[in-house]
C-alpha positions in Angstrom: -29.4 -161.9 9.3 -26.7 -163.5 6.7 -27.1 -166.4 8.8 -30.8 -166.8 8.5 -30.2 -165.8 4.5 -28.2 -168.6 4.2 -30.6 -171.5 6.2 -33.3 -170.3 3.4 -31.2 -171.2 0.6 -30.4 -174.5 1.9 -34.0 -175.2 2.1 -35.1 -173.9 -1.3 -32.4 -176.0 -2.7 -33.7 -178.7 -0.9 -37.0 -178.5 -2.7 -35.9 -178.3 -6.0 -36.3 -181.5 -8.0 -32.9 -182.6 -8.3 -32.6 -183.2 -4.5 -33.8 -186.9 -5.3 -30.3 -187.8 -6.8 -28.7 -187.2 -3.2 -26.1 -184.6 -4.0 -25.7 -180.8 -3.4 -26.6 -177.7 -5.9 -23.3 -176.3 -6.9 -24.8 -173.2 -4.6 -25.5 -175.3 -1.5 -22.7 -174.0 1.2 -21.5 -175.5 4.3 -19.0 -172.6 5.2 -19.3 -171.0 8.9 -16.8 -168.2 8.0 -19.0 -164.9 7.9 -16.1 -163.6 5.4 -16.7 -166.3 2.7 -20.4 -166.0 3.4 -20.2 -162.4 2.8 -18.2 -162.8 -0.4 -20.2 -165.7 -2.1 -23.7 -164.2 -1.6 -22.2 -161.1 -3.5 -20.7 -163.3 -6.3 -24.4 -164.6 -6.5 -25.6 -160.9 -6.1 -23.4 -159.9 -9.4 -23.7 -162.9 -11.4 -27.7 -162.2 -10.9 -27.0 -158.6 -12.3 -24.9 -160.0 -15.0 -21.8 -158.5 -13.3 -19.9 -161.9 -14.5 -15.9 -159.9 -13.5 -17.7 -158.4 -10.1 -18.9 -161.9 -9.2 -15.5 -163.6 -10.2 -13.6 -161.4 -7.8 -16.0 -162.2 -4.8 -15.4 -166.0 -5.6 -11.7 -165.8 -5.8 -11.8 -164.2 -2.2 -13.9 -167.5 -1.2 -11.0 -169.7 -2.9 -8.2 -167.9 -0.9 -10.4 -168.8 2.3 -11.5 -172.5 0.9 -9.1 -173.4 -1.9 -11.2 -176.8 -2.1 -14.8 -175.9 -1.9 -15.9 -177.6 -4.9 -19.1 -175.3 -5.1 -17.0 -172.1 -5.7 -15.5 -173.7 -8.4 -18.5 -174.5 -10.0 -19.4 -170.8 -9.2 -16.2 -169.4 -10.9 -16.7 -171.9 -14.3 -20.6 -170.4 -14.4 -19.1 -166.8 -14.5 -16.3 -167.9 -16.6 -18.3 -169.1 -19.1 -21.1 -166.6 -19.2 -17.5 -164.5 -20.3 -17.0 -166.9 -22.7 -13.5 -167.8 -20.8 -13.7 -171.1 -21.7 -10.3 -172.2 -21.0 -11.0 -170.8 -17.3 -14.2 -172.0 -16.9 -13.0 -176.0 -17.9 -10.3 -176.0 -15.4 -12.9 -174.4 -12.7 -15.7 -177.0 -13.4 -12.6 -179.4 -13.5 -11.1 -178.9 -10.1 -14.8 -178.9 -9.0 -14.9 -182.4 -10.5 -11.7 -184.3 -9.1 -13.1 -182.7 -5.7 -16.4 -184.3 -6.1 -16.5 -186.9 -8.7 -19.9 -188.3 -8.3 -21.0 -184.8 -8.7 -23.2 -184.9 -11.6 -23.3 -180.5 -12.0 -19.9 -180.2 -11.9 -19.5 -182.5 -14.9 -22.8 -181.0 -16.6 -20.3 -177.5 -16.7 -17.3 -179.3 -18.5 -19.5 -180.9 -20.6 -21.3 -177.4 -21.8 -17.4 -175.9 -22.2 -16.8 -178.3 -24.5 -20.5 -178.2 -26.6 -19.9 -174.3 -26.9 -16.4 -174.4 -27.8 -17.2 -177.6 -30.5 -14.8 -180.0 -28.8 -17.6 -182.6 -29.6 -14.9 -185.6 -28.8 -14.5 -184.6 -25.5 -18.1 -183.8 -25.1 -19.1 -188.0 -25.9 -16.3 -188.6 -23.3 -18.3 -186.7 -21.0 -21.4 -187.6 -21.9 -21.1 -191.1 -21.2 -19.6 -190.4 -17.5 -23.1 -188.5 -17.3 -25.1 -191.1 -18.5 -25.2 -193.3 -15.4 -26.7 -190.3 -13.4 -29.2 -189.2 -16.3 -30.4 -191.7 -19.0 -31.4 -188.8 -21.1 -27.9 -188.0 -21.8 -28.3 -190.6 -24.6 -30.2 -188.4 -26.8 -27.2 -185.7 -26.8 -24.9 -189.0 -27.7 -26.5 -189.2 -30.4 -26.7 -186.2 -32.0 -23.1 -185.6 -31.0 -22.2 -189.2 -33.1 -23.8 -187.6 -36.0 -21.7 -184.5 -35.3 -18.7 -186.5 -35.2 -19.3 -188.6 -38.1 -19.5 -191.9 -36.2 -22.8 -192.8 -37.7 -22.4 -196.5 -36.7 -22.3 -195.7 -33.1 -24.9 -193.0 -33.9 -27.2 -195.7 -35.1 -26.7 -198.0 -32.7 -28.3 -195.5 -29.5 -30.8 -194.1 -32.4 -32.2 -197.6 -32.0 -32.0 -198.4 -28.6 -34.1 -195.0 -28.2 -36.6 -195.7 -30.3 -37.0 -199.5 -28.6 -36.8 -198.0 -25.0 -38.2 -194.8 -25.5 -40.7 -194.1 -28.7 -39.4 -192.7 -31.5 -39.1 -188.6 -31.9 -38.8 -186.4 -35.4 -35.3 -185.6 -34.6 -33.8 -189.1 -34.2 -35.8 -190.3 -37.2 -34.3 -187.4 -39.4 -30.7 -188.9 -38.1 -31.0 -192.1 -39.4 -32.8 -191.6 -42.4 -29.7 -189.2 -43.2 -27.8 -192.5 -42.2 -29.2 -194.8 -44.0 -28.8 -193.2 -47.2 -25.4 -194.6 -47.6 -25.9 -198.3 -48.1 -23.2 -199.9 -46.5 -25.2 -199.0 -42.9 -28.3 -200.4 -44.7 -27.1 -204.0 -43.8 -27.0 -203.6 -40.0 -30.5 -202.0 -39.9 -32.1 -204.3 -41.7 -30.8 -206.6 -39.3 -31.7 -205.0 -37.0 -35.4 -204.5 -38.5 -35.6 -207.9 -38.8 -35.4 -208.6 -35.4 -37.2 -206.1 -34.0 -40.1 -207.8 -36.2 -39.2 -211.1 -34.5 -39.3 -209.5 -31.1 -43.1 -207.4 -31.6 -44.7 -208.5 -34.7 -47.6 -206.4 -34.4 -45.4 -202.9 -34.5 -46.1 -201.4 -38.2 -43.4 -199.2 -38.6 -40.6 -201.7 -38.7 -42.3 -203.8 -41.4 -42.5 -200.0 -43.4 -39.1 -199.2 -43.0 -37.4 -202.8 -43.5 -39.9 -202.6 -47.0 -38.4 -199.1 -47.8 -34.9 -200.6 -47.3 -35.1 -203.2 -49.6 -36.9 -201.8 -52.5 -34.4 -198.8 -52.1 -31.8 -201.5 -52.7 -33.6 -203.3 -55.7 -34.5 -206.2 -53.7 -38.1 -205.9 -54.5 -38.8 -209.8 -53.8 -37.6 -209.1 -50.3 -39.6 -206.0 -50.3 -43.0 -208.3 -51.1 -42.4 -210.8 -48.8 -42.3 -208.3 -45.6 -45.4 -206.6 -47.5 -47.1 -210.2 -46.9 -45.6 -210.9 -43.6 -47.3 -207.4 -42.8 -50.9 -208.1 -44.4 -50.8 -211.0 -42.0 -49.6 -210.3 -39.4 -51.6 -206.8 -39.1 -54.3 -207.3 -42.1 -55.7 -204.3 -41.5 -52.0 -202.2 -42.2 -52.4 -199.9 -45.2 -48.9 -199.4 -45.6 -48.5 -203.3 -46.5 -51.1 -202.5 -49.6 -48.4 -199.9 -50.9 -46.1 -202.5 -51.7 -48.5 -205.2 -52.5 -50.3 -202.8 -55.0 -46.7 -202.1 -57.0 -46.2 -206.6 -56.9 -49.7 -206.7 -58.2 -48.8 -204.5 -60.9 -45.6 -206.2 -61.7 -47.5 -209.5 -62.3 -49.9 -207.7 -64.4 -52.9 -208.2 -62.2 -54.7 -204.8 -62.7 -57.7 -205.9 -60.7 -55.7 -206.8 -57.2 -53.7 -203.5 -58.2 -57.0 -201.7 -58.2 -58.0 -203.1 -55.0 -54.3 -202.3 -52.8 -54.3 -198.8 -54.2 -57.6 -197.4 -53.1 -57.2 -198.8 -49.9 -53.9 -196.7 -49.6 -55.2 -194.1 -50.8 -57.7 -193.6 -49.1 -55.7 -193.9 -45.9 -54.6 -190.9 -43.6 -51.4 -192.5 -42.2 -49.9 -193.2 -46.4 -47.3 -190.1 -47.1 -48.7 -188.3 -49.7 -45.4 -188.4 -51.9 -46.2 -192.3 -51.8 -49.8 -191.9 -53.2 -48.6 -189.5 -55.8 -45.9 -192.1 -57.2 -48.4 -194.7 -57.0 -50.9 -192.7 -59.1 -48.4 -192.6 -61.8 -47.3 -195.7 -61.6 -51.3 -197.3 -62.1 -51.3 -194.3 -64.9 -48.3 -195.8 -67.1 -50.1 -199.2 -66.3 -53.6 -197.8 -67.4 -51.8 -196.5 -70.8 -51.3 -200.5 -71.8 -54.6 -201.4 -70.3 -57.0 -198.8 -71.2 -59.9 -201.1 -69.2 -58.6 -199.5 -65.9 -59.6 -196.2 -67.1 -62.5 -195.9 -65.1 -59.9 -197.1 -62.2 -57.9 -194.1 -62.6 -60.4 -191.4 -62.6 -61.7 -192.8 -59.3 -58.0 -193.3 -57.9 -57.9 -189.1 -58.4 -61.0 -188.9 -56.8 -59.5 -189.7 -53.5 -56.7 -187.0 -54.0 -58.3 -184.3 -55.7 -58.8 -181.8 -52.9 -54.7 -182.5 -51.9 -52.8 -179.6 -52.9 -49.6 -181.6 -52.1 -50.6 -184.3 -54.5 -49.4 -183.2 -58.3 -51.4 -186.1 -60.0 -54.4 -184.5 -61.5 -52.1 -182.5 -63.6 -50.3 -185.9 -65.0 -54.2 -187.6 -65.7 -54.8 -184.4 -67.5 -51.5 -185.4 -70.1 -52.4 -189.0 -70.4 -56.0 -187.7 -71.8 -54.5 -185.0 -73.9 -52.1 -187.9 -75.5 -55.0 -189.7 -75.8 -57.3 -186.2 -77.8 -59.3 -187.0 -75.2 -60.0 -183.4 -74.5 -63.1 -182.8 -72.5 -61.3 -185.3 -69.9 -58.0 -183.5 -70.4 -60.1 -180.3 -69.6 -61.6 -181.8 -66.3 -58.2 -182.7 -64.6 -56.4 -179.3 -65.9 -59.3 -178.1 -64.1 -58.8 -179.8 -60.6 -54.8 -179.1 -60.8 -55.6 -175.3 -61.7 -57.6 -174.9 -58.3 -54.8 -176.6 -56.5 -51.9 -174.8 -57.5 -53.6 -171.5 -59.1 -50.2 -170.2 -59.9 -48.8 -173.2 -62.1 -49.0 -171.1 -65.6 -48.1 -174.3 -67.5 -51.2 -175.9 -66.2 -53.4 -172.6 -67.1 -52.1 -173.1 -70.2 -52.9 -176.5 -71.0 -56.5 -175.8 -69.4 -57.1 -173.4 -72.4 -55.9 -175.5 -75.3 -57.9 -178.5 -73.8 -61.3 -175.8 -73.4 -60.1 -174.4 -77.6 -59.4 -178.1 -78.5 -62.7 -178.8 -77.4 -64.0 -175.9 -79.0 -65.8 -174.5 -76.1 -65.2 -170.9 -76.8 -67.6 -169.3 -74.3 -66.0 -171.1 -71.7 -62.1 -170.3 -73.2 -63.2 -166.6 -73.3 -64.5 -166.4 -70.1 -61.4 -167.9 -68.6 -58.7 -166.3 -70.6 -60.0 -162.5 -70.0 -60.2 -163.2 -66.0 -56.7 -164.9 -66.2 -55.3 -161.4 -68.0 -56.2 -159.5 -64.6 -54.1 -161.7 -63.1 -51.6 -162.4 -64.8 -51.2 -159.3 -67.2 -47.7 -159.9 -68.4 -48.4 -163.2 -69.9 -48.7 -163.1 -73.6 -50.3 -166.5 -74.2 -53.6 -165.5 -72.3 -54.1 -162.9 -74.7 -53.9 -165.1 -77.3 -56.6 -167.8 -76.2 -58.7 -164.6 -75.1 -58.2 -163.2 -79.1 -58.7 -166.6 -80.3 -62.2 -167.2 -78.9 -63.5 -163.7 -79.5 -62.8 -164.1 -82.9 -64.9 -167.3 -82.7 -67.4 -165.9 -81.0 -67.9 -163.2 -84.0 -66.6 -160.7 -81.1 -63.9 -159.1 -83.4 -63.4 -155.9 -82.0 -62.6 -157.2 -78.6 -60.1 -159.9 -79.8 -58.5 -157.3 -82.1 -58.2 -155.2 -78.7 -56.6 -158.1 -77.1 -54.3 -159.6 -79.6 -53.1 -155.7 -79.7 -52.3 -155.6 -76.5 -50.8 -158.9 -75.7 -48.6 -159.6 -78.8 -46.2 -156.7 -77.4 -45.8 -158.9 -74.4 -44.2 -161.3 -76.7 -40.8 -161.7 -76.6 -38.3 -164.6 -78.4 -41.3 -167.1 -79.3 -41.7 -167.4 -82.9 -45.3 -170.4 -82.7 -47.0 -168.3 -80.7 -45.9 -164.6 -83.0 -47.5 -166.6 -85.8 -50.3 -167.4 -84.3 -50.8 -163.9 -82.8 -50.8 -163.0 -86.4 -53.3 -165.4 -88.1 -55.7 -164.2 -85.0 -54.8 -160.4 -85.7 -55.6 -161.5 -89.6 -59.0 -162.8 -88.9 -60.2 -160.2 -86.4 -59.5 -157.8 -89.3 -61.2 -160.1 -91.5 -64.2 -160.1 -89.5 -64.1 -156.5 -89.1 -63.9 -155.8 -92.9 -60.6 -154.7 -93.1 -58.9 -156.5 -95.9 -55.8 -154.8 -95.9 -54.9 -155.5 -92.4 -56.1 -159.1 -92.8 -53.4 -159.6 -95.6 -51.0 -157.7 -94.2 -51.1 -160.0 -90.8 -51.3 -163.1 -92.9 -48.4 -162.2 -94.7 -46.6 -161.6 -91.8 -47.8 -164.7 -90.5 -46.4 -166.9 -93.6 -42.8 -165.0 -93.9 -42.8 -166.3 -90.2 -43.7 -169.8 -90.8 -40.9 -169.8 -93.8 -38.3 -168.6 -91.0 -39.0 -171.4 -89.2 -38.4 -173.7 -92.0 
């Protein structure tokens, strides 16, 4: 019965997939003996069980009837390391090895003693004898380089990955973490540059030798692989990021115009890119207030983007300019993006009381309060439109209740006041009206 037990496992190990590399599974086994047959299918029987000493025992009685069966020794640096023996298990998977050097499992074991136990030198040592039998052994290199510090090395496969087999998230994380220090910036853009040379028509190298260069302030460089890009791929939005910021450097607003809606408009630009470029055409716009129209059309394409900050900083430039109905429109658009920004809110409701649309500022400021009850400067803008709406009671209601949310802000106390002042004043009470003025103008002398 063992015997016919032990034909089956030859065969289902023949099946697996690894059978095409032309070497046993560490549990193949060509002993005869009944006893060591006995003995390892228990070790097997244990290990399954998670009886990792049980199974260790049964194997030692196989290596006391075999002392150099390789696959028992594989078999005791399994167990040894599900114990966390590590020192056990490398020596087992290292006998294993010496046995049967061209045995790629045997050397997979040391390899995974070493990963688990840190000894990352040792593990690129055995990495690279494993590479020969698996190609995908490079991607661990790698990530053990970056372990180990050796970033040059680490750089070198990162490349020769992405050239022979794609690119992947991981590996592109590595090297950007690389080539933030500059002095490996020199080899890439080698590098960059003649990956160019070699396949013209792949976009990303043109990106990334353009990123490298403007990162290093060698923005002439930077244009000229922009161009080489147009041409070479004219339909590239990417090249248009960096063409649009040369346009703007020689002060040609309408090629700006034309590069930046293209990359905008474009799924494969990062949106951290369009958002810089937005403020860069806005502090362009500021000195050439003819792109105006421009600007309110390059925010049109980002609007909906909740990852894109820009409508908030269009909103400023037409506050700066007391441009408020404009200002009001963009606080508007970056107040449905990010709903919880208060500093936004509270721009939106100077810009609707600077524009003196009360209804609107009242409306606003009393749905904002459910929300947000603790903040003192909603109640104010509530209190301050009532008041111009002739709805006194209600403002004097509200400026009651916020102003004791106040704390350690002497403008807006004062203004609390002057709003307290002319609710009463509206209500007929002069006493309270000149008693909150006062207090109002003893506050204002503080601040003096």
């Amino acid at each position: 019965m063992k015997r016919i037990f032990l034909l089956l496992i030859v065969l289902l190990v023949g099946l697996h997939p690894v059978a095409s590399h032309a070497q046993a599974e560490p549990e193949d086994i060509a002993s005869a003996s009944d006893a060591f047959q006995e003995s390892f299918f228990e070790s097997l029987k244990q290990k399954a069980i998670e009886n990792y000493d049980k199974a260790i025992e049964s194997l030692e009685k196989c290596l006391k009837l075999e002392p150099d069966n390789a696959v028992v020794l594989s078999e005791l640096g399994k167990n040894y390391l599900h114990l966390k023996r590590y020192r056990e298990a490398y020596d087992a998977y290292e006998k294993a090895t010496k046995l049967e050097p061209k045995n790629r499992w045997y050397l997979a074991g040391m390899y995974d003693v070493t990963y688990e136990t840190q000894d990352y030198n040792n593990s690129i040592t055995l990495v690279q004898r494993l590479i020969p039998f698996e190609e995908s052994y490079k991607e661990d290199l790698a990530s053990l380089y970056m372990k180990t510090g050796q970033f040059d090395k680490a750089l070198a496969v990162i490349n020769e990955l992405n050239e022979t087999v794609g690119h992947s998230d991981k590996r592109d994380l590595y090297k950007a973490d690389i080539l933030k220090d500059s002095k490996y910036q020199g080899s890439e853009k080698d590098n960059l540059i003649a990956q160019i040379k070699k396949n013209p028509k792949e976009e990303s190298n043109y990106i990334s030798l353009i990123y490298l260069y403007s990162n290093s302030n060698q923005e002439e460089k930077a244009q000229e692989i922009a161009r080489q890009l147009e041409k070479e791929i004219p339909s590239s939005d990417w090249a248009q990021v960096s063409l649009f910021k040369f346009h703007l450097n020689n002060n040609d607003g309408d090629k700006a115009v034309v590069s930046m809606n293209q990359a905008l408009k474009s799924t494969k630009v990062d949106n951290k890119v369009k958002q810089r470029m937005i403020n860069e055409f806005l502090i362009f716009t500021k000195n050439n207030p003819k792109y105006d129209a421009d600007l309110e059309k390059a925010i049109g394409y980002v609007s909906d983007d909740k990852s894109v900050n820009a409508a908030k900083e269009i909103a400023k430039f037409y506050q700066n300019k007391k441009d408020w109905a404009k200002a009001a429109k963009y606080y508007e658009i970056d107040a449905a993006n990010h709903p919880d920004d208060i500093e936004t809110t509270v721009l939106l409701l100077q810009a609707y009381t600077e524009n003196k649309q009360f209804d609107v500022l009242a409306k606003k400021a009393d749905n904002l309060i459910e929300l947000f009850p603790l903040q003192p400067e909603l109640y104010y803008f509530s209190g301050l439109a009532h008041n111009q709406l002739k709805e006194f009671k209600k403002a004097k209601e509200t400026l009651e209740t916020g102003i004791d949310y106040l704390v350690d802000n002497r403008d807006l106390e004062i203004n609390f006041n002057i709003q307290l002042g002319e609710a009463y004043n509206g209500l007929g009470d002069a006493k309270k009206k000149e008693q909150y003025f006062l207090k109002a103008d003893q506050l204002l002398k503080k601040k003096k």
